[in-house]
C-alpha positions as CSV (number, residue, x, y, z in Angstrom):
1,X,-27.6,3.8,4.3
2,X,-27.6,1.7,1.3
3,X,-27.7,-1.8,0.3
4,X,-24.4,-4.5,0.6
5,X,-23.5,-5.7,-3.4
6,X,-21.2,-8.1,-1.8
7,X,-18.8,-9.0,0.7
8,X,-15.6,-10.5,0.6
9,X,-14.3,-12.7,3.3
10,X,-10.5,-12.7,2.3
11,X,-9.4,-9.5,3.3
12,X,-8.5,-9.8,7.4
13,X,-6.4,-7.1,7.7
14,X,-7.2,-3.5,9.3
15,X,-5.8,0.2,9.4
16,X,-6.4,0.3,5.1
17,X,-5.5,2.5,2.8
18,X,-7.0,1.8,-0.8
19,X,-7.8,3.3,-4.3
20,X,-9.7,2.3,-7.3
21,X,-8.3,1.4,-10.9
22,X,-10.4,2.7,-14.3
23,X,-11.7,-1.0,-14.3
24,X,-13.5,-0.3,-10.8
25,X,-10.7,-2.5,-9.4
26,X,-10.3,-2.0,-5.6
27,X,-6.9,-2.2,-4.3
28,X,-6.5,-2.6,-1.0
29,X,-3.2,-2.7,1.7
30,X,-3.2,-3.4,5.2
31,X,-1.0,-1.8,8.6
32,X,0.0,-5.4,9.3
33,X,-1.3,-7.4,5.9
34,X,-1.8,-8.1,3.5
35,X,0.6,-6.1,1.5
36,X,-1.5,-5.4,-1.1
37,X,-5.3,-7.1,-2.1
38,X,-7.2,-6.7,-5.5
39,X,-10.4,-7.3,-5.7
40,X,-13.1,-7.1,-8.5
41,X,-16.2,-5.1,-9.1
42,X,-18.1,-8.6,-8.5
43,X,-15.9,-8.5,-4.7
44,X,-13.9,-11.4,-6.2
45,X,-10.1,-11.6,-5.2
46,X,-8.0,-11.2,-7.9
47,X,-4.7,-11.1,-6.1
48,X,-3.3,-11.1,-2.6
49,X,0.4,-10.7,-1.4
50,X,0.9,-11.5,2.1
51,X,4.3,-9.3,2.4
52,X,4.4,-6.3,-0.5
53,X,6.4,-5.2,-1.5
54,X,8.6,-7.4,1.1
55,X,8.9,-7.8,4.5
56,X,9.6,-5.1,7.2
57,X,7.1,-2.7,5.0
58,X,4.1,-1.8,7.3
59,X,1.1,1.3,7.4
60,X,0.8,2.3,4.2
61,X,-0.5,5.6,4.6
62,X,-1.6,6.8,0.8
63,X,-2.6,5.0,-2.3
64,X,-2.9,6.7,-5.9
65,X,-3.0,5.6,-9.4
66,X,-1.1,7.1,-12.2
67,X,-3.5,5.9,-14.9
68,X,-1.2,7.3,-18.1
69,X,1.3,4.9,-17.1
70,X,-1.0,1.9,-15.3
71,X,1.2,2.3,-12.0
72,X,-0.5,2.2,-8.6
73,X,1.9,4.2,-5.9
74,X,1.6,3.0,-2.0
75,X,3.4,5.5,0.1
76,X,4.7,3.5,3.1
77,X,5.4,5.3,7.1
78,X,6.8,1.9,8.1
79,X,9.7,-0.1,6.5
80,X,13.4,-1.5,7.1
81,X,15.3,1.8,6.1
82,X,13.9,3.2,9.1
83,X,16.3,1.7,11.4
84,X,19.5,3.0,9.8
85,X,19.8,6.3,11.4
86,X,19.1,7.7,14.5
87,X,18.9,11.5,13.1
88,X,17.1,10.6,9.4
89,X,13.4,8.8,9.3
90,X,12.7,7.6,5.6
91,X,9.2,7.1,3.8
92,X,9.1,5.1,0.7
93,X,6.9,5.0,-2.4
94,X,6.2,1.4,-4.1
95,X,5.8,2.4,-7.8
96,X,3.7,-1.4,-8.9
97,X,2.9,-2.2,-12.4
98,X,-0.1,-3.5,-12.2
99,X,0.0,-5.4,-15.8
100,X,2.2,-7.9,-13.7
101,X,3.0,-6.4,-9.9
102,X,6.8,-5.8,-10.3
103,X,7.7,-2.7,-8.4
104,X,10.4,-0.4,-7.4
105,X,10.9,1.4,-4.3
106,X,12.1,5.0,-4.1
107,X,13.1,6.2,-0.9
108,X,12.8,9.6,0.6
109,X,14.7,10.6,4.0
110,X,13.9,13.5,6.2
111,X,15.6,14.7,9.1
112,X,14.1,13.8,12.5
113,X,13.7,17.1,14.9
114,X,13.5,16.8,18.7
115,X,11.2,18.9,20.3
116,X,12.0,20.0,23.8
117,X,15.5,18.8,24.1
């Protein structure tokens, strides 16, 4: 139990993954949205992208800082590479600078495996 130092009505999304800058920052992304939220240590939004890194990017299943190089890394399940092959399923790391949010992707493919067949 504890007590609530604030709330932030803002955030609607669900399904989060999140991590914390060396400012206390909280940055937050969503299964369906938004792409990525920063908030405060107050709770006060500081940014919110709707579609990030673009559309067709969906359940961002880890978030990490590296904090030598101010880059926070979303590892995404979901996005559009995943409906080029029938035999290859891709997962892609956002590499954002958070000075100003630019990003780059970096893509990694593994090969799908039917069990049973």
């Amino acid at each position: 139990t504890g007590d609530v130092i604030w709330k932030n009505s803002d955030f609607d999304g669900g399904s989060v993954t999140y991590a914390f800058d060396d400012q206390d920052n909280l940055y937050i992304a969503g299964y369906n949205g938004p792409g990525l939220f920063v908030v405060n240590k107050d709770g006060k939004t500081i940014k919110r992208f709707e579609d990030f890194p673009d559309e067709g990017f969906y359940w961002p299943s880890e978030m990490w800082f590296d904090f030598g190089d101010r880059k926070l890394m979303i590892q995404y399940e979901g996005n559009p590479k995943n409906t080029e092959s029938e035999d290859l399923a891709y997962r892609v790391v956002v590499e954002v600078n958070i000075s100003d949010y630019s990003y780059k992707l970096e893509y990694e493919a593994f090969k799908i495996e039917y069990v049973g067949q």
